[in-house]
N, C-alpha and C positions, 0 to 999 in steps of 0.2 A: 698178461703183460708183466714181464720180471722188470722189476725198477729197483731190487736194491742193487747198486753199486760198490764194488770193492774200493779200502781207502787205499791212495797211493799217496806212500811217504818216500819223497824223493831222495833221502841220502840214511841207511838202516847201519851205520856205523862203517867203520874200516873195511869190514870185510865185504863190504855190500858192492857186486860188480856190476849191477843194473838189472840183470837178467830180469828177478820177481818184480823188475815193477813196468820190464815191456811185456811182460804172463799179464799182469795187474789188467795195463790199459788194454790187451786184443781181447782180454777176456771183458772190460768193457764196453767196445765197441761193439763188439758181437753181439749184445745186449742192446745195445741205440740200436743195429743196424734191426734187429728182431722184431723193434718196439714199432720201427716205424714200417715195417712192413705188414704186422698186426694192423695199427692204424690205417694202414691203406688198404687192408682187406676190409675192415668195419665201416669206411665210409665211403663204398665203392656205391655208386648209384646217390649219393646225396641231389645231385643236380636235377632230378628227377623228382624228389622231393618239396625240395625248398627252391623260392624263390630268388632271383639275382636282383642287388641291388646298384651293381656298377653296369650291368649290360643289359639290353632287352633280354624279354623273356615271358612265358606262357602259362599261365595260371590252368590245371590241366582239372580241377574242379571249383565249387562256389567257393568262394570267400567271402564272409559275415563282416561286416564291421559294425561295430556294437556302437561307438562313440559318431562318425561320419567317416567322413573321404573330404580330402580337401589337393588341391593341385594346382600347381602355381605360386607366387604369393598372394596364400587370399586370404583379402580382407574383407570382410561382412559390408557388403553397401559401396563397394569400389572397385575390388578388383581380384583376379582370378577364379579358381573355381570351387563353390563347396557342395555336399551335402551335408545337415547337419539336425541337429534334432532341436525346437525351440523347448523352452522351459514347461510347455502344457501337452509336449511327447508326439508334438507335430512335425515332420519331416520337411524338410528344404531343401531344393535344388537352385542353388545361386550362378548366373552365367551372365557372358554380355549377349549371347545370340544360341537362342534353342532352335535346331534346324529337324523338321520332325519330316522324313520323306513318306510317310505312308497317312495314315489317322492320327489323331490326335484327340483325346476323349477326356473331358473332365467336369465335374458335378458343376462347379462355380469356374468364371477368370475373371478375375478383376484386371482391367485394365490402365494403366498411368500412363497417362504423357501428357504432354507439353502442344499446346495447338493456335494458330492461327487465323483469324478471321480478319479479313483483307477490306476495309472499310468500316460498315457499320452492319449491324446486326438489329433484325426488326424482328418485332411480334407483334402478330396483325390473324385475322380471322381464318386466310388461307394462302397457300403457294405452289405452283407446279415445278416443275423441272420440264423443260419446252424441247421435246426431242426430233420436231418436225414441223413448220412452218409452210401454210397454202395462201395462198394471196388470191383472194376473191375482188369481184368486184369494189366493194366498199369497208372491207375488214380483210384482216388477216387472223387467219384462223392456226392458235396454235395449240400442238397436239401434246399429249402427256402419256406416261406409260402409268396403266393398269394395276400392274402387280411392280415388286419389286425385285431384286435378286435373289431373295428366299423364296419367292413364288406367293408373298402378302398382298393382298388384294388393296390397292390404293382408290381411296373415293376423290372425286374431283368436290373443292369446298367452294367453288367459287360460286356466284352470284351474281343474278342481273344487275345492274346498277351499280357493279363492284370496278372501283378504278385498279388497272394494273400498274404495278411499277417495276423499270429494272435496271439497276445503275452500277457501272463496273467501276474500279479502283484501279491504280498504275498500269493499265493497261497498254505496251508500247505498239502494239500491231497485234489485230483481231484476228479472229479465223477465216475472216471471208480477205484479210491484208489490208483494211482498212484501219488506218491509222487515227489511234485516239481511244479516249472511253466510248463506253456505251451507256446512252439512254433514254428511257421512256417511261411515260408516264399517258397511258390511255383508258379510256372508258370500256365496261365490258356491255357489250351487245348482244353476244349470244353465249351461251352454256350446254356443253353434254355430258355424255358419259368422259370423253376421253380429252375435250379440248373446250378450248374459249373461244368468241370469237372478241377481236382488242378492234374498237372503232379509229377508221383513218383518219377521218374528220376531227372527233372529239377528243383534242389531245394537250397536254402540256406542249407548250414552243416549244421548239428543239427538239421533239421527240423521234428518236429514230425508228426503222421498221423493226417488230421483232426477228429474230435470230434461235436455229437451232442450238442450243446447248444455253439458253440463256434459265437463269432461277428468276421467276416472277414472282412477285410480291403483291397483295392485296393490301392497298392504302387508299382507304375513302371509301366513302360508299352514299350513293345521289339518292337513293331513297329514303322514305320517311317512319319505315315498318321496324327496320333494326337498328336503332343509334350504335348498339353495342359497335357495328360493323364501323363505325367511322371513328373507333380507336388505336391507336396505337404507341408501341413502346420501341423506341429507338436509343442502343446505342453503340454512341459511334469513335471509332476512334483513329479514322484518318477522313477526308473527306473537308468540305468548307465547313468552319466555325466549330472543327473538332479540336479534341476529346469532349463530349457531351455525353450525358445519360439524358432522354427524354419523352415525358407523359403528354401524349394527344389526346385530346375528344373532340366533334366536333368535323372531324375533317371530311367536307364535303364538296370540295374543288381539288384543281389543281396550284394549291398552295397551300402553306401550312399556318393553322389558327397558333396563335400564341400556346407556346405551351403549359399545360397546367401545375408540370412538376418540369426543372431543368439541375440537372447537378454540373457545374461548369467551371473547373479553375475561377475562379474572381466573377462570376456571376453566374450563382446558385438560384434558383425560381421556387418558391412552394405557396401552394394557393389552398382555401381552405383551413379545416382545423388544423392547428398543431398544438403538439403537447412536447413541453418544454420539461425534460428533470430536470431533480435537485442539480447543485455544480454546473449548472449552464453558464456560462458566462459570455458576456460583451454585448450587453443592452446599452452600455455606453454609445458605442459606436452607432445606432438605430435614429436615422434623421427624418423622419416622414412621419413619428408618431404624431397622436393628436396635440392640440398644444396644451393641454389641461394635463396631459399623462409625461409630454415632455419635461413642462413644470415641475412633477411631480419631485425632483432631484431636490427641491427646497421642502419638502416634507419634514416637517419636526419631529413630530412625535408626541414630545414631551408638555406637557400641563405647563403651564406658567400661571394658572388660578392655585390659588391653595383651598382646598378644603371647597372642593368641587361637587361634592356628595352631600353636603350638610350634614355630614354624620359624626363634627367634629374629629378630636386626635384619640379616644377613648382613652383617654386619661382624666386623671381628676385636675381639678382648676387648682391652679397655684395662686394663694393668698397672703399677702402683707399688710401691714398694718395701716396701709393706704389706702384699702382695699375697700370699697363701698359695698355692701349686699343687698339686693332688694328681695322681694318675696319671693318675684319670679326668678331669680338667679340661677342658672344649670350649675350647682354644683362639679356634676361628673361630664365632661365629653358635650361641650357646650358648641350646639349645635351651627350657628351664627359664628364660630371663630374664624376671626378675620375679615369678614365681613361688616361693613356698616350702613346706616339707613333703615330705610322701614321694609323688612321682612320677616316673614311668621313659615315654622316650620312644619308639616304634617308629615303624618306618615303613609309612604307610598311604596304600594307592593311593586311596582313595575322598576325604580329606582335601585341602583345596584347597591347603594346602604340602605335603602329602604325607605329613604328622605326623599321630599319636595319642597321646594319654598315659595308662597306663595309672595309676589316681590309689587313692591310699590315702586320704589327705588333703591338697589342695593349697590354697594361699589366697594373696590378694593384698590390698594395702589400695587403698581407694574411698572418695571423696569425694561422697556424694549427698545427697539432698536432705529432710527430714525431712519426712513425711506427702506423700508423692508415689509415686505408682504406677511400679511398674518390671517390664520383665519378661524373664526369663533363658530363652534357646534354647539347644539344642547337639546334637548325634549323639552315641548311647551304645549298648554293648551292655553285657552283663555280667548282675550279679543285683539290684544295687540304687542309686542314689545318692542322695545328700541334700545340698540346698544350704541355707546358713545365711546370711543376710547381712541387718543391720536390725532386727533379732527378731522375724525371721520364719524357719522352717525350713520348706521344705517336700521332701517324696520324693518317688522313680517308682522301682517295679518296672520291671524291665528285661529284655531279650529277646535272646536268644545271638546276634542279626542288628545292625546298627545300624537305629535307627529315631530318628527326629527328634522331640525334647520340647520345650515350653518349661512356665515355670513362672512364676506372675503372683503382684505381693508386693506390699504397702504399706511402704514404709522408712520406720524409724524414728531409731534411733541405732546403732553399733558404730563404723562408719569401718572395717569389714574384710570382704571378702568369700571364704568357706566350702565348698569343694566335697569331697566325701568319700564314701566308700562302697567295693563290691567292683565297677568298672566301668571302661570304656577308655573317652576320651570325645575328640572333635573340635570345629572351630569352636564352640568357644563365643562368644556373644552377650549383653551385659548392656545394655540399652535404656533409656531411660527410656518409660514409657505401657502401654499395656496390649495390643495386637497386637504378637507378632514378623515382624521381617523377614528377608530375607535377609541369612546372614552377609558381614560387613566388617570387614577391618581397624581400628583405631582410629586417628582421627586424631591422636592423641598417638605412635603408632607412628614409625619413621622414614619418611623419604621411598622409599630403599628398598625397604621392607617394603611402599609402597602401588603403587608400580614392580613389584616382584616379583607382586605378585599381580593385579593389572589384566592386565597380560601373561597369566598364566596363563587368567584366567579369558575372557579373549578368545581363545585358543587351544582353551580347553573348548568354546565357542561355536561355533567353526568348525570343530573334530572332529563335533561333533554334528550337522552341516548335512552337504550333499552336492554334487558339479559336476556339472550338467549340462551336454553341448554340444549345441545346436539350428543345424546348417550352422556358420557363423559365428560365430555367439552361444554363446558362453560363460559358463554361470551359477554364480557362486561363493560363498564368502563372506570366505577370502582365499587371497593368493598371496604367497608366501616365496621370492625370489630369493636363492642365492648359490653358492659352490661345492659345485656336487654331482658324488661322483666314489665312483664303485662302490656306488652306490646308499647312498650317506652323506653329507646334508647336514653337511659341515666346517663350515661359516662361513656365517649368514646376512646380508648386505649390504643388502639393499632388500626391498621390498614394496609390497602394496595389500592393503589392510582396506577391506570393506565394511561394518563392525560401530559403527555410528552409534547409540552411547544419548545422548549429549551431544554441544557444539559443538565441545570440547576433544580427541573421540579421532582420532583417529589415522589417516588417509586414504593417506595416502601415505608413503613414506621409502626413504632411500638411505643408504649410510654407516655403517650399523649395525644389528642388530639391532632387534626388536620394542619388546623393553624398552627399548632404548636410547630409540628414539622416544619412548617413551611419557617416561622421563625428561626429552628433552630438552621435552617440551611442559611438564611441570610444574616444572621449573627456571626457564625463560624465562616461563613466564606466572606464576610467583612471585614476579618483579619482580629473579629474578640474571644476571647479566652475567656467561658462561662464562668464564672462563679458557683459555687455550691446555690449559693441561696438563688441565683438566676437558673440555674438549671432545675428549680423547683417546675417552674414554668416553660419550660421546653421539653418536646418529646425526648423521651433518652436514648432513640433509634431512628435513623435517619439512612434511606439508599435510594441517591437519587437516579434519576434514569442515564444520567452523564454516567455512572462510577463510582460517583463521591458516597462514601461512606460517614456518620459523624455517631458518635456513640460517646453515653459515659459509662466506663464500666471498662473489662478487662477483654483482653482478649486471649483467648487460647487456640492453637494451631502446631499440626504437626508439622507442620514445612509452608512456606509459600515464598512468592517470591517480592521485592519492595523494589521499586523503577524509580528512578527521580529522588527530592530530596526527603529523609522522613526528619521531623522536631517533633521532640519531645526533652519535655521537661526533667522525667526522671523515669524510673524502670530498669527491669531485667533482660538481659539475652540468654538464654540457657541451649545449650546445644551448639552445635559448628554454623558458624555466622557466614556469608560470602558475599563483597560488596557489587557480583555480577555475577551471570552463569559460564560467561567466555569474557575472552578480551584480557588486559589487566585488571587483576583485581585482586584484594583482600580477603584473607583465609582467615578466620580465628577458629582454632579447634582444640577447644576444652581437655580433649583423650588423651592427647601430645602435649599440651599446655603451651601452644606453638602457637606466636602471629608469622601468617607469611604475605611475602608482598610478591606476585607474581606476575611473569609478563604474558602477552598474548598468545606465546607458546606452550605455556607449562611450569616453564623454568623457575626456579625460587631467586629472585633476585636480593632482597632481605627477607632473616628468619630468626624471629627475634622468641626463645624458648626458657625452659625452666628446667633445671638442673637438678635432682634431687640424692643428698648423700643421706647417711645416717642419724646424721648430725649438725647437718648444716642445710639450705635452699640458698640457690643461687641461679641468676637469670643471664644468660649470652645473648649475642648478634652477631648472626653473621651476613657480613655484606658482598655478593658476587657481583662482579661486573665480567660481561661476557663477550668472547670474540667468534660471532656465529655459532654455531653451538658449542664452542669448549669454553671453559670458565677461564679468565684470562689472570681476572687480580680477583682475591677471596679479604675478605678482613673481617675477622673475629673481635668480638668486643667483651670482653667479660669484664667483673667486677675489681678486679686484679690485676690484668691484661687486656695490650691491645697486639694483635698478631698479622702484619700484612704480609702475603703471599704471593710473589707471580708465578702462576701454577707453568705458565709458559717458559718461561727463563730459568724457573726452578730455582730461585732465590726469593732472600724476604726477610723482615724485621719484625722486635719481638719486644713491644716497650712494657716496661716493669715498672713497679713506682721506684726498685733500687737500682734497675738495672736497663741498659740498653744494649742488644744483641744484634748481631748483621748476620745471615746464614746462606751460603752457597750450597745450593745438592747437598743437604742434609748433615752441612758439617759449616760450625762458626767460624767466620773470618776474623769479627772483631766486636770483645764486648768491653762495656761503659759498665762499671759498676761500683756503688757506694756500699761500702764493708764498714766493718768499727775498727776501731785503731784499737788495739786493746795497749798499745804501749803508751800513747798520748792522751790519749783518750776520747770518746767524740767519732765523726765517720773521716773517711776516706775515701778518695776516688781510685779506683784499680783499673788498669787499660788491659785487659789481653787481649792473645790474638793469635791466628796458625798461619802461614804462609808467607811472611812477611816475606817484602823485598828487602835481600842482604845490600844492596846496593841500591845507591841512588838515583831515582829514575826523572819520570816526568814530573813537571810539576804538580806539586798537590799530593805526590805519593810520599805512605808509610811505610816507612823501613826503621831497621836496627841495623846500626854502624856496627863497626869494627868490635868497640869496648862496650859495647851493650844498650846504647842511650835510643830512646826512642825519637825518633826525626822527621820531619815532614821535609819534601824533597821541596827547592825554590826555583830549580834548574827549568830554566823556559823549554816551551817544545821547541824539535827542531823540525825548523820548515821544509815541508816539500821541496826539495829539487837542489838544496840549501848543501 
């Protein structure tokens, strides 16, 4: 194919009479006319080829589609058609209707949809489908089919003594034109391979004759061989006294026993055990409890005895110069405090300080509440006691073992609480409400005393548990590291407690003792700040099963992250700091020497950085305010300069400490500046300015008159329409 064309220059001087340039153009036409008859020899037969994409047309071998086929608008799960390959190289054919006129073969079909059941829905022992109905003498005998449409062999389940049921829903007109529902509820009398017989006699009122095409139900069962048969599960969701879900046992007439489980809008049924989780709520609402557990809403809790263990505050006795001493005097953790009267202390293994006191009369004063129920527990053995407190007395005969009492009182007035009698007594409990609990120190107690016994009774806990090892698996409930040396723990230093009643206890530790731990969590979560010499006496590692971490000591970490607020005293940040991972937040990054303040998209809203020359540092801010995402107003702050921008309008000012500048599109309109006089000496102010109006305008405008003088215009505007 010849494509190069001859140039035609349309006018070759004076002497030029046209001739070589109509040679020029036949001689290139002759060349298009050549070109394109080449062309239409070369793609003669194309249609036979290729495919049309503006007309029908006939694909005359396979065609591969490597990616799918898709036809219509189609959308995956809505509409049109696709084939398509999923992510695991499985092939899909998406349609609203697959019409397959010969076979159809495939390993698995899952089938989806959407279906309806028109009443209520039961599960019961057995059911036929009644495809033929004979009327004998004294029953009616209905038949059932065999097999089913796949040619499955069907066993009939029913049973003498089995009552049948069959109850229709919105039914407007039956098959026989009798108008209304269907139902029955009769006794079975006979049984075979293929039918029942349903007695005429023995039947629910109202029962009608059964009916070809009717589904029978097996509910009840009049014998005494198989209870299971007199179960069943109903549910229903049109019908009387619907939506229900419902558990039978029991049903052995024609009517139905209470049921044992009922789920029902606003009256639910559940009989038997239940088991309640965590996060359950609204025992409030529950008015049938007993009345000792409905009470129980005045449960205290709390001790109002001090020093309820005889185990004193383990501390040393504080002395003054008033101070009497006798021989016997407890120096340390003086057993009897607060306490007075005649009582003697021993020591007792079963006592959770290890104290008992053996009491003649002992008594404390209390501060309680007039006409409010209160009630007093404790361990006692012995012949008798009697407690007095509010003017109330009440006794317990007592038993040479310890055995656990309490005693329930209305308080009235005294302000002193009474214990007396021939008995040895522990943990005592004084409560406010009317059930006891388990003893507790009193929170008036010291801290100490609540250290001391946490400790112990977490100890109690894990004597009372066991290890098992499963290969690897080690199951425990805790572990006490420290020196052990001839089968005598010296010194305990660290642990693990798996003893989780609250967020506060105790998980982990190092550093010290049990107790310790335990103190260090309730010293630091009491809001005090250790001391070097107080932290002689705390463990110096602390993680409790909540989260809370309490350490003395440093920490090192390559990254994490800090939620909520952190205090501290003093310290280092080193590395790029971030006050969130999203959202707005705070960037400090050391590499840049940049804070930035950013919004929940990204954007640097202030960015406040360090400048470094040769010879000088210096620190900027720049402040963005933004209109959707374009920056609207920018203002830089340096040490020297302030710079505001409307990146929008494309104007903006530039305050100096000598100078004040106004800027349009990259050129000053008008600047404020303080120079030196060199002739007067001292500064001066200097006004320039480009574009001034030569004439005077509206008011407020700057212009130069005629003779050169700088002017502010006075002239009012003039009004619309005016």
């Amino acid at each position: 194919m010849d494509i190069n064309y001859e140039q035609i220059i349309p006018w070759n001087g004076a002497q030029d009479t046209g001739r070589d340039v109509r040679l020029k153009w036949k001689r290139n036409f002759d060349k298009i006319a050549a070109a394109f008859a080449e062309l239409l020899e070369a793609t003669a037969g194309l249609d036979e080829k290729f495919l049309r994409k503006d007309r029908p047309d006939t694909a005359q071998a396979v065609i591969t589609f490597l990616k799918g086929l898709t036809s219509g608008d189609f959308q995956q799960g809505s509409s049109g058609v696709g084939i398509w390959q999923d992510d695991d190289g499985n092939w899909h054919i998406e349609t609203d209707y697959l019409d397959v006129r010969m076979k159809f073969t495939a390993r698995e079909v899952e089938i989806q949809r959407v279906y309806h059941i028109a009443g209520a829905q039961m599960k019961t022992s057995a059911n036929m489908k009644c495809v033929r109905v004979e009327e004998l003498d004294d029953v009616y005998r209905c038949y059932m089919n065999t097999t089913d449409d796949d040619g499955n062999e069907i066993t009939n389940d029913f049973k003498l003594q089995d009552q049948a049921y069959v109850q229709t829903f919105n039914l407007v007109k039956q098959a026989d034109g009798t108008t209304g529902n269907h139902f029955l509820w009769r006794l079975v009398t006979g049984v075979g391979t293929d039918y029942i017989d349903l007695s005429k006699d023995v039947c629910a009122s109202g029962s009608d004759a059964p009916k070809a095409g009717d589904d029978i139900v097996q509910l009840g069962y009049r014998g005494t061989d198989d209870p299971n048969r007199q179960n069943a599960v109903i549910d229903a969701g049109a019908g009387e006294g619907s939506p229900y879900y419902r558990q039978f046992t029991g049903i052995n007439s024609f009517s139905f026993p209470e049921p044992e489980t009922q789920l029902k809008p606003g009256d639910n049924i559940v009989t038997g055990r239940m088991k309640i989780q965590p996060g359950s709520t609204g025992s409030a609402n529950l008015t049938d409890l007993p009345d000792e557990v409905y009470k129980a809403v005045q449960i205290g809790g709390e001790n109002l005895l001090l020093n309820t263990a005889f185990a004193g505050d383990y501390d040393s006795k504080k002395l003054d110069p008033a101070t009497a001493l006798q021989k016997d005097t407890q120096m340390y953790s003086p057993n009897m405090l607060h306490w007075t009267g005649n009582g003697t202390t021993a020591a007792e293994a079963s006592a959770p300080a290890g104290f008992a006191c053996r009491i003649g009369s002992i008594s404390q004063p209390v501060s309680l509440i007039s006409g409010e129920n209160y009630v007093f527990s404790f361990y006692a053995k012995g012949n008798g006691v009697e407690m007095s407190c509010g003017g109330s007395n009440v006794s317990r005969q007592l038993s040479s073992s310890y055995q656990h009492y309490s005693m329930k009182f209305t308080y009235q007035s005294g302000g002193v609480f009474l214990l007396s009698g021939d008995a040895t007594v522990h943990s005592l409990k004084l409560e406010r409400g009317t059930i006891a609990t388990d003893w507790c120190p009193s929170v008036l107690d010291p801290s100490s005393v609540a250290d001391r016994f946490k400790g112990v009774w977490y100890l109690q806990q894990a004597l009372k548990g066991s290890t098992q090892f499963i290969g690897g698996l080690g199951l425990t409930t805790m572990m006490q590291l420290g020196k052990w040396t001839d089968g005598v723990m010296e010194k305990v230093n660290a642990g693990i407690s798996g003893i989780y009643n609250e967020d506060t206890d105790v998980a982990f530790w190092a550093g010290g003792t049990f107790e310790q731990a335990i103190a260090t969590v309730r010293k630091i979560i009491g809001g005090e700040n250790p001391s070097d010499e107080e932290w002689k006496s705390l463990a110096k590692f602390v993680a409790t099963h909540g989260g809370d971490i309490f350490l003395r000591g440093y920490i090192y970490a390559l990254g994490g992250v800090f939620r909520g607020t952190v205090y501290a005293e003093g310290g280092e940040f080193r590395g790029k700091f971030e006050t969130s991972l999203n959202g707005q937040r705070i960037v400090i990054d050391p590499e840049d020497g940049s804070l930035k303040m950013l919004d929940e998209d990204g954007r640097t809203a202030v960015n406040i950085s360090f400048s470094n020359n040769d010879d000088s540092i210096s620190a900027g801010m720049m402040i963005t305010e933004y209109s959707g995402d374009t920056a609207w107003f920018s203002t830089r702050i340096l040490g020297r300069s302030i710079t505001m921008v409307n990146n929008i309008g494309n104007y903006g000012a530039i305050l100096l400490p000598d100078q004040i500048r106004f800027l349009s599109g990259g050129s000053e309109l008008f600047s404020l500046s303080m120079v030196q006089d060199y002739d007067k000496g001292g500064k001066k102010v200097v006004i320039t300015g480009s574009n001034w109006n030569e004439t005077e305008g509206l008011a407020g405008t700057v212009y130069v008159d005629e003779n050169g003088f700088l002017k502010v215009s006075k002239k009012e505007p003039v009004q619309p329409g005016a």
